[in-house]
N, C-alpha and C positions, 0 to 999 in steps of 0.2 A: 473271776471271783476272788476276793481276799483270801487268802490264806495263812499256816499261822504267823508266817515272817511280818504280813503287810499288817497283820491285826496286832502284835506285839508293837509293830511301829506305831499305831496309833494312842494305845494305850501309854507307852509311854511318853509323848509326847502330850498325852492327854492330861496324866496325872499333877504335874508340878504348874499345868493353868487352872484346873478346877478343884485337886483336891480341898478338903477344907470350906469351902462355901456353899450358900445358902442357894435353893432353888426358891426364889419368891415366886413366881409362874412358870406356866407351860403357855403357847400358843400352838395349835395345831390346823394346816393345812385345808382348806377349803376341798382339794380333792382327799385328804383323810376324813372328812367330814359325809361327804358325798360318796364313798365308797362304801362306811359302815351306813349309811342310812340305805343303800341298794343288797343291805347283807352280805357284804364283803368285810375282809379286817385287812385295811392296806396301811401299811407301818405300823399302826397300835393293834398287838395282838393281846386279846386276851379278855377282854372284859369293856364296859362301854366307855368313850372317849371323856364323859364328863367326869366319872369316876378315875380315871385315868390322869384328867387334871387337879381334881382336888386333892388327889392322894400324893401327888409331889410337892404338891406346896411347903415350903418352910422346911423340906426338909435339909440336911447338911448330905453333902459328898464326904461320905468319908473316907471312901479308895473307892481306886479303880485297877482291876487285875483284867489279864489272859486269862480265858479258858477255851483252849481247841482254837476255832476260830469266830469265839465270841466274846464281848467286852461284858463284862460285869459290872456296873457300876455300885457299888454300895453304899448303899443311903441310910439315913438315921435323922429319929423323927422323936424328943423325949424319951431317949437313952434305947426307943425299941429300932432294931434292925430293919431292914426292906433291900432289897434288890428291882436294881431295873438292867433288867436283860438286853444286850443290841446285836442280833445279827447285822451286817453289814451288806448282804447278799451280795450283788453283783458291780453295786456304784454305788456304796453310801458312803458318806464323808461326814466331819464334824470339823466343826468351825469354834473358833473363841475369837471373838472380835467385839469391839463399841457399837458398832452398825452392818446390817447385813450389807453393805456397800462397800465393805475391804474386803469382801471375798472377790476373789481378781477375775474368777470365769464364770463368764454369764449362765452356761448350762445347770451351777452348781446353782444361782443365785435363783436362777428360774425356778429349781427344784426342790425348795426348802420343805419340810414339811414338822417337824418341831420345833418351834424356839424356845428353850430355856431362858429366861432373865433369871440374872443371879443376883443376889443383892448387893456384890460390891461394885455391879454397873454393867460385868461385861455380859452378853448375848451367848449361851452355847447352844448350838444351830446343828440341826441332824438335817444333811441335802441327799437325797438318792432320786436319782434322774430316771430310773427304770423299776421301782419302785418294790425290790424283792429284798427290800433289808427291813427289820423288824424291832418294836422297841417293846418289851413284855413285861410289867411293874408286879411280883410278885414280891411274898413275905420270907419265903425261902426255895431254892433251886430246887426243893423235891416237889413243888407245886407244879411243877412240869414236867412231865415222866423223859420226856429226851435227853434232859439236861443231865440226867442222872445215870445214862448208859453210856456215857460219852468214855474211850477208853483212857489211858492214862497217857501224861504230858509224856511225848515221845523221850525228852530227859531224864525222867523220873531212871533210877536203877533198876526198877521191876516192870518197865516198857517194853523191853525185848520178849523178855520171858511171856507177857501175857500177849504179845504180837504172835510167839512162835501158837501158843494155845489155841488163840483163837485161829490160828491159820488149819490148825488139824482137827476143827468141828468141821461137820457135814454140810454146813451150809456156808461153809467159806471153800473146803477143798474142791471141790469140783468148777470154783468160780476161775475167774481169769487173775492173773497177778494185779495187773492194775487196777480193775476194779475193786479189788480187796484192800490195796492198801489207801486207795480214797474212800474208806470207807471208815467213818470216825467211829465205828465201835470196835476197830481194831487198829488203827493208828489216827489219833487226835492231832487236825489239823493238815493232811497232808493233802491236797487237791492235784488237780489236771498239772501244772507247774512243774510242781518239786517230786512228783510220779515219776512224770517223763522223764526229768535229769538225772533220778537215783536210778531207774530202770535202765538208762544210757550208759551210767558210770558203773553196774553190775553186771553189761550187755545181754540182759536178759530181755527178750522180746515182751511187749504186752500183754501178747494175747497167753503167753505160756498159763496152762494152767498151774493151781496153787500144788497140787498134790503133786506134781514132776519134781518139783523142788526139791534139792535136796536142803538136811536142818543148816547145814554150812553156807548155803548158798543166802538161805531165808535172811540167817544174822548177817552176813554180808551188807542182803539190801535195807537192812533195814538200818543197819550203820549208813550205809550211803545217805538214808532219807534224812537220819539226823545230824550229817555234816552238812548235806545240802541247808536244810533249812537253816544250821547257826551261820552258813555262809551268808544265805539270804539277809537273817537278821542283822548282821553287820554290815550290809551292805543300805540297809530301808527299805527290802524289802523290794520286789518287784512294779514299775510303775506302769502297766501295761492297759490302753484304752482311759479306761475311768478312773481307775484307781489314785488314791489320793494321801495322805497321813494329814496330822492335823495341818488348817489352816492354808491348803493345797500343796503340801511338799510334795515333793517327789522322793523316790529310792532308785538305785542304780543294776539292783539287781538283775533288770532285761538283759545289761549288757555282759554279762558273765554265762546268762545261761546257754550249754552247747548243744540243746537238742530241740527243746520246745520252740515251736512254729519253725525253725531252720528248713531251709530247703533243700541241704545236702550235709552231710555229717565231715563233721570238721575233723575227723580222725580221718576219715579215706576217703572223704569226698564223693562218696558216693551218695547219690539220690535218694530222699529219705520216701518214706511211704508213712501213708494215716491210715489208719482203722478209727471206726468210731466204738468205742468201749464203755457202756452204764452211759451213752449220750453225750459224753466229750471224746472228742478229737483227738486221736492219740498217737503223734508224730514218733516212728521209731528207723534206725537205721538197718536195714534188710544182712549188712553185710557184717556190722560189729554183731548187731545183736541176734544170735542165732541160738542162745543158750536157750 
């Protein structure tokens, strides 16, 4: 799944093809179509497909920003505001292309499920091949109560502090460390990934719970999480299965990382072990990490 490195990558690559232009249509997917008529909401959450398309019409892109690991798009329609919200889930990609025939891999072309036409010609095309990423056209971010408990950008100056906070409520202390810190109401943006590499580079084990911690060890890791990710972001982000930035780039970031999916730990070599932790996989070294 994207996370924030892969999602920043998108966005900004996103911005300097679409900022600025006009959404003349939407086109949406025959299995998005087929899904909300069986009472499902597969990609268009929130409200009915046709409302969905007439509400984007004509409007302008007026930016597009990061939040966590969601794309913001913001739209503007006769000077009034709107957002269209994009989770990315597990394989979504976006395309700016003339034709959906320069997008180079077939799995993506097969999987199209919005088409934007813009008015100055070009196509922008949302592909997710497994179908767990989302597009939500609301008036403002508090129209969705998730959006609003998301905690802060791990950059921000007051990140740490409200990390350490949240770490000492009752319903975090007794969790496991890793689950906690994949958990975006107490670090935004940090998934299975960039867990694993700051919990490697802090040699603290997974499973430790949050309460053993001590407060010096917490800021440690949580320095770790935001060197890893600005590492990530310099580098495009991790390109691992599906993943994609716009118009199918890749990032290089797989190849830097020393812990996730490894089969033996590149400090001693020794035999890594997984635990499954909140349902992801969680590769740790038995011998560094015993903190």
């Amino acid at each position: 799944m994207p996370e924030l490195p892969e999602v920043e990558g998108v966005v900004n690559d996103l911005k300097p093809l679409v900022e600025g232009k006009i959404i003349q249509s939407v086109t949406l997917s025959d299995t998005v179509y087929t899904s909300h008529a069986a009472g499902k909401q597969t990609i268009v959450k929130g409200g009915a497909l046709e409302w969905f398309e007439t509400s984007v019409q004509q409007m302008t892109i007026a930016a597009i920003e990061r939040r966590a690991k969601y794309i913001f798009i913001h739209l503007q329609k006769d000077e009034e505001p709107f957002v269209l919200v994009n989770h990315l889930g597990m394989t979504g990609a976006w395309f700016v292309v003339q034709n959906v025939a320069e997008i180079a891999e077939e799995k993506f072309r097969k999987h199209i499920h919005a088409t934007f036409a813009l008015a100055s010609g070009e196509l922008l095309v949302y592909s997710d091949i497994r179908r767990f990423g989302e597009l939500r056209f609301l008036r403002t971010i508090e129209e969705h109560a998730p959006l609003t408990k998301m905690a802060p950008e791990p950059f921000d100056d007051y990140a740490c502090e409200f990390f350490l906070a949240q770490c000492a409520k009752p319903k975090y202390e007794n969790k496991t460390i890793k689950e906690v810190i994949m958990d975006g109401q107490v670090i935004s943006g940090c998934g299975n990934i960039y867990a694993t590499e700051a919990l490697f580079a802090t040699k603290l084990r997974p499973t430790k719970k949050v309460k053993a911690i001590p407060k010096a060890k917490k800021v440690e890791l949580f320095q770790a999480i935001v060197n890893v990710l600005r590492e990530s972001i310099d580098n495009g982000g991790s390109t691992i299965s599906d993943y994609r930035t716009v118009n199918g780039g890749a990032g290089s970031m797989q190849n830097r990382l020393k812990m996730y999916s490894h089969k033996s730990c590149p400090s001693c070599q020794t035999a890594t072990l997984s635990v499954v932790i909140a349902g992801r996989t969680s590769t740790y070294c038995p011998s560094c990490q015993k903190e």
